[in-house]
C-alpha positions, 0 to 999 in steps of 0.5 A: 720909519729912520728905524726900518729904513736903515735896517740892514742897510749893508745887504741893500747897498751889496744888493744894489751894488751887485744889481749894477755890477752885473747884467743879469743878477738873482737874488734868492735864498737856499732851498727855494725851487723857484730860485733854482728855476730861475736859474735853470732857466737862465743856463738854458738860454745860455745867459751868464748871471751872478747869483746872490744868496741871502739864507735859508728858509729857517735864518736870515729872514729879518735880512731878506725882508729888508731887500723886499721892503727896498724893492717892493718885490714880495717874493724870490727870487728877485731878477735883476737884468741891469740894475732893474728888477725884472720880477720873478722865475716865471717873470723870467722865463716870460721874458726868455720865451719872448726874446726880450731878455735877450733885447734888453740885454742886447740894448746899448747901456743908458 
């Protein structure tokens, strides 16, 4: 149990700490559409995010993992709108169509 939880300790805390740094955070890997969904949809709205990419489909899988276990999202990419997860592409755009991204993002900070 100490085992998985410390494996790739490094990514999570770069993870987290990028979720924290910047309002809206995309965390993905190359060549997934739903990534590039993700942010499409995002430059659409007019939305400023940082984007974190953690490999391909083929390497860094072992990596990937650890940042799912850590957040208990199954897929990418993984949104985070100010240091919460917020789901997936279509999470998001869920989110955009309704205004709610705009409102948490709007909202004073905690």
């Amino acid at each position: 149990r100490e085992q998985a939880g410390a494996a790739h300790a490094d990514l999570v805390a770069e993870v987290d700490a990028a979720s924290l740094a910047h309002p809206v955070l995309v965390v993905g890997m190359r060549s997934n559409p739903f990534v590039k969904r993700a942010q499409r949809a995002l430059d659409a709205a007019g939305v400023a995010h940082h984007d974190l990419v953690i490999g391909g489909y083929l390497s860094e899988w072992r990596r990937r993992n650890a940042i799912k276990l850590w957040c208990g999202w199954p897929t990418f990419p993984m949104v985070f709108v100010r240091g919460q997860l917020v789901g997936g592409a279509q999470d998001l755009e869920r989110l955009i169509q309704s205004g709610e991204l705009r409102r948490l993002l709007d909202a004073p900070a905690a």
